[in-house]
BANUMAR-785048 format. One record per residue (C-alpha): residue number from 1; x, y, z. Coordinates in Angstrom, 1 decimal. Layout:
BEGIN
<site NUM; <X; Y; Z>>
...
! end
This chain:
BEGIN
<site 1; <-64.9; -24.7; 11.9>>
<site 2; <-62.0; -24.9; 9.7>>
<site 3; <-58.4; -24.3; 10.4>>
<site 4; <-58.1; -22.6; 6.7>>
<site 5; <-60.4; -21.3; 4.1>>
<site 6; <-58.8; -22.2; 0.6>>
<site 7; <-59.7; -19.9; -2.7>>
<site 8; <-59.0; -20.9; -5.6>>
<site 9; <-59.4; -19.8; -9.0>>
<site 10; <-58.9; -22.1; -11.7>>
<site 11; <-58.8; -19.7; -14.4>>
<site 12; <-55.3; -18.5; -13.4>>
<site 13; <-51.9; -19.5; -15.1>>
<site 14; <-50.5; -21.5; -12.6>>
<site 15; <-53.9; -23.5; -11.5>>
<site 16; <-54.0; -24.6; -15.3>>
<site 17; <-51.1; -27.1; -14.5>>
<site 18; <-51.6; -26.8; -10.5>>
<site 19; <-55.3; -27.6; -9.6>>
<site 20; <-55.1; -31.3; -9.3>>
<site 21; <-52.2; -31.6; -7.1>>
<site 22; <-53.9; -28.4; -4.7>>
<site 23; <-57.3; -30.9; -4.4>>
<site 24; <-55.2; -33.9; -3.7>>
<site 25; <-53.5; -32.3; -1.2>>
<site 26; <-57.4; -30.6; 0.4>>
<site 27; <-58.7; -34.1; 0.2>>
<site 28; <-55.6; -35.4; 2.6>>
<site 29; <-56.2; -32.6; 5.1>>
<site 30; <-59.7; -31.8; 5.8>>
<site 31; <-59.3; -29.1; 8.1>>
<site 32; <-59.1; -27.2; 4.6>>
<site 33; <-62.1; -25.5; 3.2>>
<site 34; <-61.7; -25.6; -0.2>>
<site 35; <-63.8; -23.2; -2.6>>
<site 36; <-63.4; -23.2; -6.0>>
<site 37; <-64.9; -20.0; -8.3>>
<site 38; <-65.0; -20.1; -11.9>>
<site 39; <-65.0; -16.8; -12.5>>
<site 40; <-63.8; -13.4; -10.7>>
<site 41; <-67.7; -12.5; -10.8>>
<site 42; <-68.1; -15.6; -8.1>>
<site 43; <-65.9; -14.2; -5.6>>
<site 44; <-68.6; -12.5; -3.2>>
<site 45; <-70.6; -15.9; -3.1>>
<site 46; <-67.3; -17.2; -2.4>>
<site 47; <-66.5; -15.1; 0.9>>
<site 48; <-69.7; -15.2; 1.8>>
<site 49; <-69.5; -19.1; 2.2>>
<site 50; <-66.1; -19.4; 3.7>>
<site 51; <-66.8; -16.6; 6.3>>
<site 52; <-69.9; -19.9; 7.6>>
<site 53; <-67.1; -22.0; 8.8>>
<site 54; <-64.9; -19.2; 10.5>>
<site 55; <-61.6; -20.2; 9.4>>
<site 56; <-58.5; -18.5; 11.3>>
<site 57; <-56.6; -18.1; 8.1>>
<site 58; <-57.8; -17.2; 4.5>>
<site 59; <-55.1; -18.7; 1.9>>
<site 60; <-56.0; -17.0; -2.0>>
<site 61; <-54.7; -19.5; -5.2>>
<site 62; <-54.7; -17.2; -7.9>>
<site 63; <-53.0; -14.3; -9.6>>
<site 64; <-53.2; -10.6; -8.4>>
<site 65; <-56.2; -9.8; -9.8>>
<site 66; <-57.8; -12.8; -8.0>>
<site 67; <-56.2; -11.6; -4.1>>
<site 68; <-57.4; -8.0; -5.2>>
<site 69; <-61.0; -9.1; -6.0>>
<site 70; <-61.0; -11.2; -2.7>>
<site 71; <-59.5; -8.1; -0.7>>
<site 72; <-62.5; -6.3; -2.0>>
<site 73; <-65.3; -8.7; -0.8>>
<site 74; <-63.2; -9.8; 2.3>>
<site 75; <-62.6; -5.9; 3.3>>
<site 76; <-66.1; -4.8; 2.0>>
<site 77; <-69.1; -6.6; 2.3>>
<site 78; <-69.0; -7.0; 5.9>>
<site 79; <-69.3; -11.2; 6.0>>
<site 80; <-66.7; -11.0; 8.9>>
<site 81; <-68.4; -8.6; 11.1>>
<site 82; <-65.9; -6.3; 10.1>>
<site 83; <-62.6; -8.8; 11.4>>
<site 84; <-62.1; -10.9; 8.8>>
<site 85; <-59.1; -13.4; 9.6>>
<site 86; <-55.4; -13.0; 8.2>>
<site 87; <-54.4; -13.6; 4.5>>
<site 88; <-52.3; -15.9; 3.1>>
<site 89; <-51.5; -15.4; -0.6>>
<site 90; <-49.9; -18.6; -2.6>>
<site 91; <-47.5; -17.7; -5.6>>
<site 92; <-49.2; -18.7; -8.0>>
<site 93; <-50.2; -15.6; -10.8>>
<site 94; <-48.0; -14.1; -13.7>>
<site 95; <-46.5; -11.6; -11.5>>
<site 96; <-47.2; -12.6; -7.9>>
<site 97; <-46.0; -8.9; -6.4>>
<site 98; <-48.5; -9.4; -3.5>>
<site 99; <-47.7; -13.5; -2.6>>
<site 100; <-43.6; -12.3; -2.7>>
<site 101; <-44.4; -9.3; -0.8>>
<site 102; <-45.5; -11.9; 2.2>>
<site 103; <-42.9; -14.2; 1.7>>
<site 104; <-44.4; -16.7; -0.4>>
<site 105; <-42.5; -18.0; -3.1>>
<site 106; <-41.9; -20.9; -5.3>>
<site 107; <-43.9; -24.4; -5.3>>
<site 108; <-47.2; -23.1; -4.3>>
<site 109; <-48.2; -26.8; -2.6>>
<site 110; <-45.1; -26.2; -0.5>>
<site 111; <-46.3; -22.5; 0.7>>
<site 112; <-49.7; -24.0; 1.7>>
<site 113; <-47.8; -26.9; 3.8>>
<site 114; <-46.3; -23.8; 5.2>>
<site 115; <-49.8; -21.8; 5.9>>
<site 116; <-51.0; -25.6; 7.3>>
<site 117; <-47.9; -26.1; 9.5>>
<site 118; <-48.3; -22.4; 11.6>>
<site 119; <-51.4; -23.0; 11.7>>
<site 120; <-51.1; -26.4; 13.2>>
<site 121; <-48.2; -25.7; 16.0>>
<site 122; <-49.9; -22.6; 16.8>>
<site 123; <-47.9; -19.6; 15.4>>
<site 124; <-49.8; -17.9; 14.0>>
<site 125; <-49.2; -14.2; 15.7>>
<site 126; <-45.7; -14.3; 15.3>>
<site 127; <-46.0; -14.5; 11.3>>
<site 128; <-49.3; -12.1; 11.2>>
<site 129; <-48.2; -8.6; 10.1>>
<site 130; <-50.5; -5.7; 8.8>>
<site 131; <-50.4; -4.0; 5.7>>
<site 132; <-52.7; -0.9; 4.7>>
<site 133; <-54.2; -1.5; 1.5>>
<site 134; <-55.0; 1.2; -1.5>>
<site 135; <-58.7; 1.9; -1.7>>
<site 136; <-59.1; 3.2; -5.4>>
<site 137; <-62.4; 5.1; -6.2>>
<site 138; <-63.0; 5.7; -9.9>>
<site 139; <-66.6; 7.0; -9.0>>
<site 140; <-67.9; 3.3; -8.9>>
<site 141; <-70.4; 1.5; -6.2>>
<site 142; <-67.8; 1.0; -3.7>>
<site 143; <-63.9; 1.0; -4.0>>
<site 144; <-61.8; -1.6; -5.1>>
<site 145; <-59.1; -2.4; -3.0>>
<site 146; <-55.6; -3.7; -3.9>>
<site 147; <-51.4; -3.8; -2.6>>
<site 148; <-50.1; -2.5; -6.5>>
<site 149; <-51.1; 0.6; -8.7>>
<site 150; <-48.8; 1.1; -11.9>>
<site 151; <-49.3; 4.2; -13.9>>
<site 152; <-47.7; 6.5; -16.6>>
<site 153; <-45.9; 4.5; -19.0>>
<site 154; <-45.3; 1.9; -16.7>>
<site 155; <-48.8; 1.0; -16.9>>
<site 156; <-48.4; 0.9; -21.2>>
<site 157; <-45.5; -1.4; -20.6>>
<site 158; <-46.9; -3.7; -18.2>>
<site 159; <-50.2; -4.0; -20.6>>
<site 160; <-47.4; -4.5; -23.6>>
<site 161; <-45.9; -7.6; -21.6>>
<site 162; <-49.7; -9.5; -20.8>>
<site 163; <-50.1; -8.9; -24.6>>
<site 164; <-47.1; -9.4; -26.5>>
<site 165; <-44.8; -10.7; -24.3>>
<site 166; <-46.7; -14.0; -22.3>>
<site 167; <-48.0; -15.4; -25.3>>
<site 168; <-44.1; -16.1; -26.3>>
<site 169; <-44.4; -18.9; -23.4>>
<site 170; <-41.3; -17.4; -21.6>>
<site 171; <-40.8; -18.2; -18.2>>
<site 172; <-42.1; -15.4; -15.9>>
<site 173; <-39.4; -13.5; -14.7>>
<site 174; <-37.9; -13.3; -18.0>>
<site 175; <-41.2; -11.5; -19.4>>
<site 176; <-41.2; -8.8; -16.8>>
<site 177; <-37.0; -8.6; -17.8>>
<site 178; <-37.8; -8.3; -21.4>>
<site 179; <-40.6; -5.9; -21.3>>
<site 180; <-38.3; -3.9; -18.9>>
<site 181; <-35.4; -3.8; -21.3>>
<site 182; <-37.7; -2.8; -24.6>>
<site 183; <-39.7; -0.3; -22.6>>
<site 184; <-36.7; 1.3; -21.6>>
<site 185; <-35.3; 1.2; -25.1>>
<site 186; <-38.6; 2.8; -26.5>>
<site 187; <-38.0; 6.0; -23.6>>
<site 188; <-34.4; 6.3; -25.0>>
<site 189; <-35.0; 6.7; -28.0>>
<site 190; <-38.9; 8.0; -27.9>>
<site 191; <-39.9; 5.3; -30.3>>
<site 192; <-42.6; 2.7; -30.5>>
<site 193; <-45.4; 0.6; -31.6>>
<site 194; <-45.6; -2.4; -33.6>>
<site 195; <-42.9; -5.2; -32.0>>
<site 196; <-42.1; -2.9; -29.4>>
<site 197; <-44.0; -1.1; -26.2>>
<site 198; <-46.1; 1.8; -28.0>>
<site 199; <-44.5; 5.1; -28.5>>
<site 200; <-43.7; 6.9; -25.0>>
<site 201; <-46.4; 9.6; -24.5>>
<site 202; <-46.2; 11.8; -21.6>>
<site 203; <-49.1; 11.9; -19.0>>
<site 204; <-50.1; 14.9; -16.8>>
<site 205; <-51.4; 13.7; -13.4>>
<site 206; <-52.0; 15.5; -10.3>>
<site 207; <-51.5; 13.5; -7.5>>
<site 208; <-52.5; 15.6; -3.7>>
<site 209; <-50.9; 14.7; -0.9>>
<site 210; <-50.4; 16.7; 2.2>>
<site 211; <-49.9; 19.7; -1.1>>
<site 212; <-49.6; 19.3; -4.8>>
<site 213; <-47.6; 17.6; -7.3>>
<site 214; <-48.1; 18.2; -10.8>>
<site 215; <-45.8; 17.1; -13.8>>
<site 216; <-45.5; 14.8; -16.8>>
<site 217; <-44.2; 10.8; -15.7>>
<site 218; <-42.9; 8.2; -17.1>>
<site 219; <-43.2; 6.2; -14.1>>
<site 220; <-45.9; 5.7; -11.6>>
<site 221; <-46.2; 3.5; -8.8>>
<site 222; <-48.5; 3.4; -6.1>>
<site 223; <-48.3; 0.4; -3.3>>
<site 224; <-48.5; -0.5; 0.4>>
<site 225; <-46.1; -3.7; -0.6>>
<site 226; <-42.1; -3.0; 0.6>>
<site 227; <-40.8; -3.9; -3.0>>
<site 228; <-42.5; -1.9; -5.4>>
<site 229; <-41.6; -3.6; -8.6>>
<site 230; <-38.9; -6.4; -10.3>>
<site 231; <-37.3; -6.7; -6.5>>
<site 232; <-37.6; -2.9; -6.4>>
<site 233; <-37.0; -1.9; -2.6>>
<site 234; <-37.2; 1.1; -0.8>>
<site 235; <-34.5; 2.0; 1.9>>
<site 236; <-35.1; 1.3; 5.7>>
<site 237; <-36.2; 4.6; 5.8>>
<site 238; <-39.5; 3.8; 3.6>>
<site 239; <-41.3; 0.9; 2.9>>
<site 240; <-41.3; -0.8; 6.4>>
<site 241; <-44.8; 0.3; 7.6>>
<site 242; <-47.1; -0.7; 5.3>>
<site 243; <-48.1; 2.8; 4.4>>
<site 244; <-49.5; 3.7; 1.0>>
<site 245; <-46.0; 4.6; -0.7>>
<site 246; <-46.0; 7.4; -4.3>>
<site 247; <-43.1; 6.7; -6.7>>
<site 248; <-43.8; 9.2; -9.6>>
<site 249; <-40.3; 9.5; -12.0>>
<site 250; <-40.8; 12.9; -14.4>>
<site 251; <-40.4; 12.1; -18.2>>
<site 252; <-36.9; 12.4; -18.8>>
<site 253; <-33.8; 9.9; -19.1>>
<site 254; <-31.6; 11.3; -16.5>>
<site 255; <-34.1; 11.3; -14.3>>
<site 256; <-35.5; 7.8; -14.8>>
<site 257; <-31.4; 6.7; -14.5>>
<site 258; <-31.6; 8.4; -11.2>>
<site 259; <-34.4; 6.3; -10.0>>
<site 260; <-32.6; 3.2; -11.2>>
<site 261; <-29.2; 3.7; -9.6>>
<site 262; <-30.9; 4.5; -6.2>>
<site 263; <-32.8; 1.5; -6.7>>
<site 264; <-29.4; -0.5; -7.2>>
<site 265; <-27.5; 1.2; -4.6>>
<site 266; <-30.3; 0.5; -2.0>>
<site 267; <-31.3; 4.1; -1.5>>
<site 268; <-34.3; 4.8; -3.3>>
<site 269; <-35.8; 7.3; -1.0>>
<site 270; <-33.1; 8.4; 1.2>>
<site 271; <-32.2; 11.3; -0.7>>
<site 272; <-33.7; 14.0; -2.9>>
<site 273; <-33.4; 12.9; -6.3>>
<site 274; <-34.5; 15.5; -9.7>>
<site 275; <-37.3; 14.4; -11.4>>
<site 276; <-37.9; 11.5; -8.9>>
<site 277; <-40.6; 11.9; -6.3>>
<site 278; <-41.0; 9.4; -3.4>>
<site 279; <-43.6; 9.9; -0.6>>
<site 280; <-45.5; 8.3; 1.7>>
<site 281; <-48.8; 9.7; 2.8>>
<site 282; <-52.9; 8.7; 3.1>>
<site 283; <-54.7; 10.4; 0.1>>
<site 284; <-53.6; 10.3; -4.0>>
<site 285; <-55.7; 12.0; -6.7>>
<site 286; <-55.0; 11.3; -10.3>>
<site 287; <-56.3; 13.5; -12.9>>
<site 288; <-55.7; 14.2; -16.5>>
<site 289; <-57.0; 13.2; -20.2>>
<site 290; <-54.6; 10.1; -20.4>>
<site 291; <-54.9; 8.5; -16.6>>
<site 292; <-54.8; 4.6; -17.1>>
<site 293; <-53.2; 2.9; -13.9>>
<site 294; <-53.4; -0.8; -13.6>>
<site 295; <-54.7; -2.2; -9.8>>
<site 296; <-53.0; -5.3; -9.1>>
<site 297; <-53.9; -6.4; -12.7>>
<site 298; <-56.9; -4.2; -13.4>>
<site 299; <-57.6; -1.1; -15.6>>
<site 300; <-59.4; 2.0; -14.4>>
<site 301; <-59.5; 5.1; -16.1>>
<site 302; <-59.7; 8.6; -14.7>>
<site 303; <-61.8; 10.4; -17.0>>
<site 304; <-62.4; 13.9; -17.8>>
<site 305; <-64.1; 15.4; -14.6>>
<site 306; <-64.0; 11.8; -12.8>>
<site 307; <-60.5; 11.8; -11.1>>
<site 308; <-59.4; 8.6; -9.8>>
<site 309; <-58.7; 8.9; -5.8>>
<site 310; <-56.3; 6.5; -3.8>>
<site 311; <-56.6; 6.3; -0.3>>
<site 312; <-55.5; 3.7; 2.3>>
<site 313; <-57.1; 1.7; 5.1>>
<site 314; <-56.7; 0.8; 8.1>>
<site 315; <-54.1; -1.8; 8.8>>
<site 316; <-55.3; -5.1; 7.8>>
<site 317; <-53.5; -8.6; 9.1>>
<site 318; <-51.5; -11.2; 6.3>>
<site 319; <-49.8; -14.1; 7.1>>
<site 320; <-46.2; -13.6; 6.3>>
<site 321; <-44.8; -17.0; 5.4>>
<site 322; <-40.9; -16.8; 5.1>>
<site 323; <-38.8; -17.7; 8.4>>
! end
């Protein structure tokens, strides 16, 4: 039995540089079970193998895309008995939304130390919090399941940044800044393409809920994580449950500049705000001829007559790792 299950996923940015120092440090402690997978395809072997050595904590090494595939496997093909252990995410991706969610930041060596020293002195239920996760079914064999659903134009902007924006080299957070600032420029001034984001086109969703909402957005979110975006967090009010949370913004300036100042001020769902919609609630259905959303770094596409549907889980254990 190992103390922790470690996957890792070599193909992401950070374990390019990373790797070798995340093997030295597995080879000092062998009470880590190391896998590593080559490709996002390898993942369900991957599970399968870790869940024979019944670790009490599964750490992920990758970017979102790799925690969302594990989710998946860990949540859906039953190698647990149906009680897989908590899950420790290390910061180590482009935009690592889930890993800061949980309190993992920084040196990713140093958050493992961190995942190896509660398990260690035995702390482990007092960092162990549960999250519901989004279960998003595009009319596939089973549901993927991630934290992070971006949609609207924020889902044109964020494919914009892992196109034209990282291939500049820039450190991360300045990226996500930059892509921000020119996406935000292109909705001003409803221009686009070439050097910028592409021209701002409104989408029609229809996203049920306890009811209907229907309009034209800018700005979609879906997520279970408290900060929904660039340190975006909801009040006290919202966001503290680990419910599935909506954050649809209607296509218009003053209404996106609504969103923003809530967002500054610390209020972002406290009040009734025009053109800003912000609910919490267990089913989501988006529908229309333009319906990309990304899923913690994946594309779907709701199609004509195959609407894509969002609901949550049950609550599910991490491993928070800040103080």
């Amino acid at each position: 039995m190992a103390s922790v299950a470690l996957l890792s996923n070599p193909r992401s940015t950070g374990n390019r540089a990373l790797l070798p120092r995340v093997r030295e440090y597995c080879a000092a402690h062998p009470d880590i079970f190391h896998y590593e997978v080559e490709d996002v395809d390898q993942i369900g072997e991957a599970i399968r193998t870790i869940a024979m050595v019944s670790p009490r904590i599964v750490a992920i090494n990758g970017g979102d895309g790799t925690v969302q595939a594990a989710l998946t496997e860990l949540y859906s093909g039953g190698h647990f008995g149906g009680s897989p252990p908590p899950v420790a995410v290390l910061p180590n991706g482009k935009t690592n939304l889930i890993a800061l969610d949980l309190g993992a930041e920084g040196d990713p060596i140093k958050a493992l130390e961190r995942v190896v020293e509660l398990v260690s002195n035995g702390r482990l239920e007092d960092h162990v919090i549960e999250r519901q996760l989004i279960a998003l079914d595009s009319g596939g064999n089973r549901p993927v399941l991630g934290m992070f659903l971006g949609g609207a134009y924020l889902a044109d902007v964020m494919l914009y940044c892992r196109n034209r924006i990282y291939p500049l080299g820039l450190p991360n957070g300045l990226s996500h800044v930059l892509a921000a600032i020119l996406g935000l420029f292109a909705i001003i001034f409803g221009i686009g393409g070439g050097r910028l984001p592409p021209k701002p086109e409104p989408l029609t969703v229809s996203l049920i809920r306890q009811g209907q909402l229907k309009g034209k957005f800018s700005l979609l979110i879906v997520t279970t994580l408290e900060k929904l975006l660039l340190s975006i967090r909801t009040s006290d009010t919202h966001g503290g449950d680990g419910r599935m949370k909506l954050l649809a913004v209607d296509r218009s300036v003053g209404a996106l500049f609504r969103m923003l100042g809530a967002t500054w001020r610390g209020t972002l769902g406290q009040h009734q705000l025009a053109g800003v919609h912000f609910e919490q609630g267990d089913e989501i259905r988006i529908e229309g001829e333009r319906s990309n959303v990304i899923l913690d770094g994946e594309i779907f596409e709701a199609k004509h007559g195959r609407p894509i549907i969002l609901t949550s889980t049950q609550p599910v254990p991490f491993l928070r790792l800040a103080a």
